[in-house]
C-alpha positions as CSV (number, residue, x, y, z in Angstrom):
1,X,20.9,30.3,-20.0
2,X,22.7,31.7,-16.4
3,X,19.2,32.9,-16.1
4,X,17.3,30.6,-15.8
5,X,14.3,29.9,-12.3
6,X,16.5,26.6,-11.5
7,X,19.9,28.5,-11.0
8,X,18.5,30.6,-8.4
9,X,18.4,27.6,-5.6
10,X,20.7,28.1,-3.3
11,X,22.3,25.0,-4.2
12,X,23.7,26.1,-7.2
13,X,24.7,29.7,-6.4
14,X,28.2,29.9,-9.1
15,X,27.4,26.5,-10.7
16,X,28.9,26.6,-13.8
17,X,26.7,24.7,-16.6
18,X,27.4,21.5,-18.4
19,X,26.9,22.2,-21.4
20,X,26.9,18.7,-23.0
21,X,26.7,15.0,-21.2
22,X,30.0,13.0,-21.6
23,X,27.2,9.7,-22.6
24,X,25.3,10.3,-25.9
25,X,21.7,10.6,-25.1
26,X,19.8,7.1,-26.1
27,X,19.2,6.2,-29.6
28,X,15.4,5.0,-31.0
29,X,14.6,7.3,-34.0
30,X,15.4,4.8,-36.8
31,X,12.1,3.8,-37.7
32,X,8.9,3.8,-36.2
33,X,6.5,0.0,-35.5
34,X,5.5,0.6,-39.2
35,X,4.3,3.1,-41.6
36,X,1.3,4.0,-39.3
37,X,3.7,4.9,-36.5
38,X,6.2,7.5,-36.5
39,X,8.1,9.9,-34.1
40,X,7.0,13.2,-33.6
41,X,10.4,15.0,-34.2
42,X,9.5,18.6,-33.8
43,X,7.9,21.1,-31.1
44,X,5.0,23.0,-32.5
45,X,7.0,26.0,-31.4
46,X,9.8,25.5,-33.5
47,X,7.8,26.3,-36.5
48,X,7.7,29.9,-35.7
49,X,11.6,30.6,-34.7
50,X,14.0,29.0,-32.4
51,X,16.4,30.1,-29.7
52,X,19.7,30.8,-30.1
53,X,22.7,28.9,-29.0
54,X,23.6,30.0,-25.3
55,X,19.8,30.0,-24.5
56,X,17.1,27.9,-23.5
57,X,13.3,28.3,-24.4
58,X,11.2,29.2,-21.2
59,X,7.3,28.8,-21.8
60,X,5.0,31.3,-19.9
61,X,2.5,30.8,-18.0
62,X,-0.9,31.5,-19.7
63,X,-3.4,33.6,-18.2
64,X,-5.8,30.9,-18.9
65,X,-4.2,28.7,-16.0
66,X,-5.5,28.5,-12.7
67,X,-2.6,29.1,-10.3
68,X,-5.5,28.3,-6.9
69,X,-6.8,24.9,-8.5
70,X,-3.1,23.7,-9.7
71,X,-1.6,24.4,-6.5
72,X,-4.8,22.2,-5.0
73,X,-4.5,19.3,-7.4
74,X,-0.4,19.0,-8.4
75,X,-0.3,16.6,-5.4
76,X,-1.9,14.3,-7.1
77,X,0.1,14.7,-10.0
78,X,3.4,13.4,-7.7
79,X,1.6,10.2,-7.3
80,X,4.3,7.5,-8.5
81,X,4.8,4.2,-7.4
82,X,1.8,2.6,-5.4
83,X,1.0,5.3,-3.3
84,X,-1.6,5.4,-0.4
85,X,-4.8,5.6,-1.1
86,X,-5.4,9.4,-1.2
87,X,-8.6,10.7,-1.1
88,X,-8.7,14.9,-0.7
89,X,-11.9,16.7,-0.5
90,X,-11.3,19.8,-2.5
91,X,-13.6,23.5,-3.6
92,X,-13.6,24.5,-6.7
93,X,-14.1,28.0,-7.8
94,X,-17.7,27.3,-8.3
95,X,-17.1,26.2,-4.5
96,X,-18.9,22.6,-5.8
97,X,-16.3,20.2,-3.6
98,X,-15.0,17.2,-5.1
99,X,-13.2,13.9,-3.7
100,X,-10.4,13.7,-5.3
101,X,-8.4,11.0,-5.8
102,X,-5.6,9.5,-8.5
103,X,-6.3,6.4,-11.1
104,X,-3.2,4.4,-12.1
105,X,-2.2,1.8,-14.8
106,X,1.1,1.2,-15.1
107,X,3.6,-1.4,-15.4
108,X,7.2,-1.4,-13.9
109,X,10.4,-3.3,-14.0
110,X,13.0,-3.8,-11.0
111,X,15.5,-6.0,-13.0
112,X,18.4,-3.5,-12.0
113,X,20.4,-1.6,-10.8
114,X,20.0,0.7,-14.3
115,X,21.5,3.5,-15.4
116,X,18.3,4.8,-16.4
117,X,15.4,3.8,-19.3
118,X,14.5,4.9,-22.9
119,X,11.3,4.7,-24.6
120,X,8.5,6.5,-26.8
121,X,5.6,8.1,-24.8
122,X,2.6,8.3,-27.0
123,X,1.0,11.8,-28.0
124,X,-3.2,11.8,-27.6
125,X,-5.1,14.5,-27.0
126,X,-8.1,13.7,-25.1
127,X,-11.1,15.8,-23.7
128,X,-10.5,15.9,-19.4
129,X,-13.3,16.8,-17.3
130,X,-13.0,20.4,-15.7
131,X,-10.1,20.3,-12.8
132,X,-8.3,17.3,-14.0
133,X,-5.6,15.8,-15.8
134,X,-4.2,13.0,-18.1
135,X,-0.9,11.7,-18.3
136,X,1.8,9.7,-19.5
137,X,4.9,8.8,-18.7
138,X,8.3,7.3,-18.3
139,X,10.2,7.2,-14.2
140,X,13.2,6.2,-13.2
141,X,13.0,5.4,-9.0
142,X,15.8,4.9,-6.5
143,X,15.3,4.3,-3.0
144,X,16.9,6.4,-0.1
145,X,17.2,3.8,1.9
146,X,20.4,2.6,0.2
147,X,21.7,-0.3,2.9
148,X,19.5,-3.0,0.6
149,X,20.7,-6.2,-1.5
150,X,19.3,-5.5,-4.6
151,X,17.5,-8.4,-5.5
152,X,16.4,-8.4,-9.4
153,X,12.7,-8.9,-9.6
154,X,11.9,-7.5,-6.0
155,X,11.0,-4.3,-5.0
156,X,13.4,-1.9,-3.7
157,X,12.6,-0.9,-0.1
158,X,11.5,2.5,-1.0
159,X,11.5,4.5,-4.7
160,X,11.6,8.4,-2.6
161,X,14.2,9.6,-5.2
162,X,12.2,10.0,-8.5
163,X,12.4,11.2,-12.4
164,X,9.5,11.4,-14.5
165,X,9.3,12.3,-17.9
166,X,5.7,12.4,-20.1
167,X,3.3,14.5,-21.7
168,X,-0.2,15.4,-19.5
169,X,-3.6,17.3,-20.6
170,X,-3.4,19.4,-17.1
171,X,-5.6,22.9,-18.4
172,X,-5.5,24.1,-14.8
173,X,-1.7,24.4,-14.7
174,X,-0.9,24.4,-18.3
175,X,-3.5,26.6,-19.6
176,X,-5.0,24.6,-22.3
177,X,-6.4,21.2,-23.2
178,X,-3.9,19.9,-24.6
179,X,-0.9,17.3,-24.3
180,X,2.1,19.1,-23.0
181,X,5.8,18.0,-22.1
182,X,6.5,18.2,-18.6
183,X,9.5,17.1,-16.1
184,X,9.1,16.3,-12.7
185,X,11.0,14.8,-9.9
186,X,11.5,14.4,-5.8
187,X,13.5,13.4,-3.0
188,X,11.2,12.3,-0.7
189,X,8.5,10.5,-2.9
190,X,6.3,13.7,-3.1
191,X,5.6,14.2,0.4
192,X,7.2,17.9,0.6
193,X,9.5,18.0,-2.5
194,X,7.5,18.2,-5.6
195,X,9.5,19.8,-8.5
196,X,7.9,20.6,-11.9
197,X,10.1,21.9,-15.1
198,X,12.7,24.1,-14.1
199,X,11.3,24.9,-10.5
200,X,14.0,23.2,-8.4
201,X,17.6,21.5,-10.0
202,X,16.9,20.7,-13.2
203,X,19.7,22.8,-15.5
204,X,18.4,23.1,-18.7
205,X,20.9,23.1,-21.5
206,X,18.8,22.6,-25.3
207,X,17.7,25.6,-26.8
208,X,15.9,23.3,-29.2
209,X,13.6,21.4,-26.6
210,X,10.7,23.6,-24.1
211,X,9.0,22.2,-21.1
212,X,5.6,22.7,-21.6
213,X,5.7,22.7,-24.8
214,X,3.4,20.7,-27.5
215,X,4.5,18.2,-30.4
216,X,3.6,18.2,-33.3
217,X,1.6,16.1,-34.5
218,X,-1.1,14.4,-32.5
219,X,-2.3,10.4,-32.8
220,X,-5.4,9.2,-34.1
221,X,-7.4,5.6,-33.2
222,X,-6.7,3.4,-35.6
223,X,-4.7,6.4,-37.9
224,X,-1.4,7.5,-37.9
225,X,0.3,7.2,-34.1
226,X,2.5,9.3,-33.1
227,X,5.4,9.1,-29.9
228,X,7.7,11.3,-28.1
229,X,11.5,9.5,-27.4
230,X,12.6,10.4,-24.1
231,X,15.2,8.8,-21.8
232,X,16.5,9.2,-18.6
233,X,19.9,8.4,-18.1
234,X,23.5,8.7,-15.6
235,X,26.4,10.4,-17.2
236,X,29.6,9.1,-16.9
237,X,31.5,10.7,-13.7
238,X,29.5,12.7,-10.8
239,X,26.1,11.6,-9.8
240,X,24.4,13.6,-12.6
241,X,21.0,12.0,-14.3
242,X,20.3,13.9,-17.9
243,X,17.3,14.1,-19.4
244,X,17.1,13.8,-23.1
245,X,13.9,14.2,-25.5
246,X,14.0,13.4,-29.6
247,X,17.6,12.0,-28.7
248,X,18.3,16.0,-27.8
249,X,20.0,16.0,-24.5
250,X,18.1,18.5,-22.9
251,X,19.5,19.3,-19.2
252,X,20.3,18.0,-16.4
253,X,19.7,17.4,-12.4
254,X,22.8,18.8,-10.6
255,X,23.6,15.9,-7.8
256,X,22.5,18.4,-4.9
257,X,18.6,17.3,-5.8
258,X,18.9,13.9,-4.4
259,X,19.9,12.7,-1.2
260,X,21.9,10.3,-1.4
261,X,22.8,10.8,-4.8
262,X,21.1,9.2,-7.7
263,X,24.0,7.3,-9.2
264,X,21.5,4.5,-10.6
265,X,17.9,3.5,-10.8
266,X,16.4,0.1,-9.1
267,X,12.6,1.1,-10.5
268,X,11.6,2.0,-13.8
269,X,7.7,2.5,-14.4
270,X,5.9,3.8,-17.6
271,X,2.2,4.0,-18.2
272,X,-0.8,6.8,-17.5
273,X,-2.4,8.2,-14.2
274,X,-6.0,10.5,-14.0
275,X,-7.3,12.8,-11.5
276,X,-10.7,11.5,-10.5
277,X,-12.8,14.7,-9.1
278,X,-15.9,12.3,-8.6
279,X,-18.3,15.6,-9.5
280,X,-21.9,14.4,-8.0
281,X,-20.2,11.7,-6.5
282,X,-19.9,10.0,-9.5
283,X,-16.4,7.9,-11.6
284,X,-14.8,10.7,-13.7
285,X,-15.4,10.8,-17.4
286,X,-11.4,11.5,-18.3
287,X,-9.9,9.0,-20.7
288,X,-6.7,7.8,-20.1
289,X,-3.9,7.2,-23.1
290,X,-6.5,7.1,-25.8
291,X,-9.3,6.2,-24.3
292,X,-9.0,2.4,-25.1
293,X,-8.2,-0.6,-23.5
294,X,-5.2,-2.2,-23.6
295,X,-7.0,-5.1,-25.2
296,X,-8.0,-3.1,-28.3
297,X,-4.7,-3.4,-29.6
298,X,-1.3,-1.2,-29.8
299,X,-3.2,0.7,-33.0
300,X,-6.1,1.6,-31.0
301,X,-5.1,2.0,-27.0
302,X,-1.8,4.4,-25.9
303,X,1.0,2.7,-25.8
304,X,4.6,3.5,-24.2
305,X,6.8,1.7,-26.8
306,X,10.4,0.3,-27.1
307,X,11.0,0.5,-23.9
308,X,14.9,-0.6,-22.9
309,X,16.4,-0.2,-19.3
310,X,19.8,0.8,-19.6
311,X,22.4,-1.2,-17.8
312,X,25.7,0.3,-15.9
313,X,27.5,0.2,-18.9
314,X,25.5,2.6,-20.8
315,X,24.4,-0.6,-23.0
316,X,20.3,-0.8,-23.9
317,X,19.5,-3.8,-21.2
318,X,16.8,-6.1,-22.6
319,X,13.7,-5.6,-19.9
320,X,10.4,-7.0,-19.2
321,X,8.2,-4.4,-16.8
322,X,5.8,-7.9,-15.7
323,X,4.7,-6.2,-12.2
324,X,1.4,-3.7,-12.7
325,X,-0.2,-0.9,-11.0
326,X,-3.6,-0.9,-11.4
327,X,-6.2,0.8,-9.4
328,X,-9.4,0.3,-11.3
329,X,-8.9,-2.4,-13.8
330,X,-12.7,-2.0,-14.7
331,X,-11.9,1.6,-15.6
332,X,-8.2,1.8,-16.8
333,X,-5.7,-0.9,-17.5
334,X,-2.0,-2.1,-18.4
335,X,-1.3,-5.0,-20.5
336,X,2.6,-5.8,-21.5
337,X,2.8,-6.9,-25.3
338,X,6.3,-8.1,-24.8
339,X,8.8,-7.3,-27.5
340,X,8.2,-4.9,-30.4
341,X,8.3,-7.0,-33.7
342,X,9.7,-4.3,-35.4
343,X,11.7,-2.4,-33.3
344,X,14.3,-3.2,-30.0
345,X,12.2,-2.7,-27.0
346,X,9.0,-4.0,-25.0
347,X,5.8,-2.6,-26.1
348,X,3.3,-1.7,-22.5
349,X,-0.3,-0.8,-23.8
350,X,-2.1,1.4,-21.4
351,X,-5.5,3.4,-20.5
352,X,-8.9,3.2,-20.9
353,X,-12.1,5.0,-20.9
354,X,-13.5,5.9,-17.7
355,X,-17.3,6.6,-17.0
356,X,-20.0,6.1,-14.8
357,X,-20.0,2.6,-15.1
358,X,-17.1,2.1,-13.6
359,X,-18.6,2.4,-10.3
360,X,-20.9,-0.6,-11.1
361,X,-20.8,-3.9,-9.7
């Protein structure tokens, strides 16, 4: 565990581990929407051994990843919040350029200050077009600029401290097509500080839990649907955010990665981003979530589900994420369902298809 790629930052030169948050990690795994959707409870890893107590799974990188292309493209992949239009001209090994650029639909809520956000990321595994990714995901924001009035319902001046927490279909730095678990998080909204799994200071502390890692099962359009619980939330004392995944707390960010410290979140955003290439000059054929639209219904289209923001107190906090991110409704889209008839927590549908046609007038 003491060896682990995190511990050798400067930063935390003789930081002694936590072993264990002094907040239990949030609780969701009682029952799923209905008998169609469940949690996926186990790593596929798992099934062939597990770690033993005073370690942590590391996954390798595959030789199958492309370190030149990831390094090109993982930009894009720190993309939160309603960034710039970014548009990148980048050469591909076949040295065919492409203009990249990010799709978004996502919804988020600034009804805080939280102490973080809970909900179940759904598990698809779609087909992305070669160079680019899929993702889901669940971020907690808080802005740097801390001399604001929170006001609830308005944006925070900025969101450059940032958590995310999802599952992406990234072959280029994963290795493989399909949906993987992956932490990221910044200082500076991504413009220099861009920290993946255990790159920067995020302490791992599960042996139970990998980054990078697949589930188990995957969903299927109007079959069986399957999500991943995560949260994000502070523990009790320093300014220390943990991380936890199937109600497993599995690390934490030591209170040097954020400056000032994140003591509490004033933006929490769920949904799905893709990397456009725009090969030929044409709209990228990557799904996003499933590949439906939000309008097909929570059986068909991805959906982040029982979402909660959790209040100062370390209660669940009731919360409605009305405000969208959409970049190309025609493409991708976010619709909120409002509260989960079967479960605590707000249902946000995501995704779409993509294709050529979304270029048309």
């Amino acid at each position: 565990m003491y060896k682990q790629p995190s511990l050798k930052n400067p930063l935390l030169k003789d930081h002694k581990i936590q072993l264990k948050p002094s907040v239990d990690p949030p609780k969701m795994m009682v029952s799923g929407r209905n008998n169609s959707h469940k949690f996926a409870v186990e790593q596929a890893w798992r099934r062939s051994g597990s770690c033993p107590e005073g370690s942590i799974p590391i996954r390798r990188t595959p030789a199958s990843a492309n370190a030149t292309i990831a390094n090109q493209t993982l930009p894009f992949f720190s993309l939160y919040g309603r960034p710039a239009p970014t548009n990148i001209t980048i050469q591909d090994e076949a040295s065919v350029e492409g203009n990249y650029s990010v799709e978004i639909a996502a919804a988020y809520a600034v009804n805080g200050p939280y102490h973080g956000a809970r909900a179940s990321i759904p598990v698809w595994k779609v087909e992305v077009q070669p160079f680019e990714f899929s993702k889901s995901y669940l971020l907690v924001a808080s802005p740097k600029e801390r001399d604001f009035i929170p006001i609830r319902g308005k944006d925070p001046p900025d969101i450059n401290n940032q958590i995310a927490l999802g599952l992406a279909v990234y072959p280029q730095y994963f290795g493989d097509g399909l949906p993987r678990l992956y932490l990221y998080s910044t200082n500076d909204g991504g413009v220099k500080s861009k920290c993946f799994n255990l790159e920067c200071s995020f302490v791992q502390t599960s042996n139970k839990v990998a980054l990078g890692a697949l589930c188990d099962h995957f969903s299927t359009i109007g079959g069986t649907l399957y999500s991943l619980p995560v949260g994000i939330y502070r523990d009790a004392g320093p300014a220390v955010m943990w991380v936890s995944v199937q109600e497993e707390p599995i690390g934490y960010f030591h209170e040097s990665a954020f400056t000032p410290p994140f003591i509490e979140s004033f933006h929490n955003e769920m949904g799905g981003h893709v990397l456009d290439r725009r090969a030929d000059g044409k709209h990228t054929l990557t799904p996003m979530g499933s590949g439906m639209y939000p309008s097909d219904g929570l059986h068909n289209a991805a959906c982040i589900s029982y979402y909660l923001g959790i209040a100062y107190t370390g209660a669940d906090q009731v919360d409605d994420p009305v405000n969208t991110i959409v970049t190309h409704p025609k493409c991708y889209d976010v619709k909120d369902y409002g509260p989960d008839l079967y479960h605590p927590g707000t249902d946000v549908a995501f995704g779409g298809p993509g294709g050529y046609d979304c270029d048309a007038n």
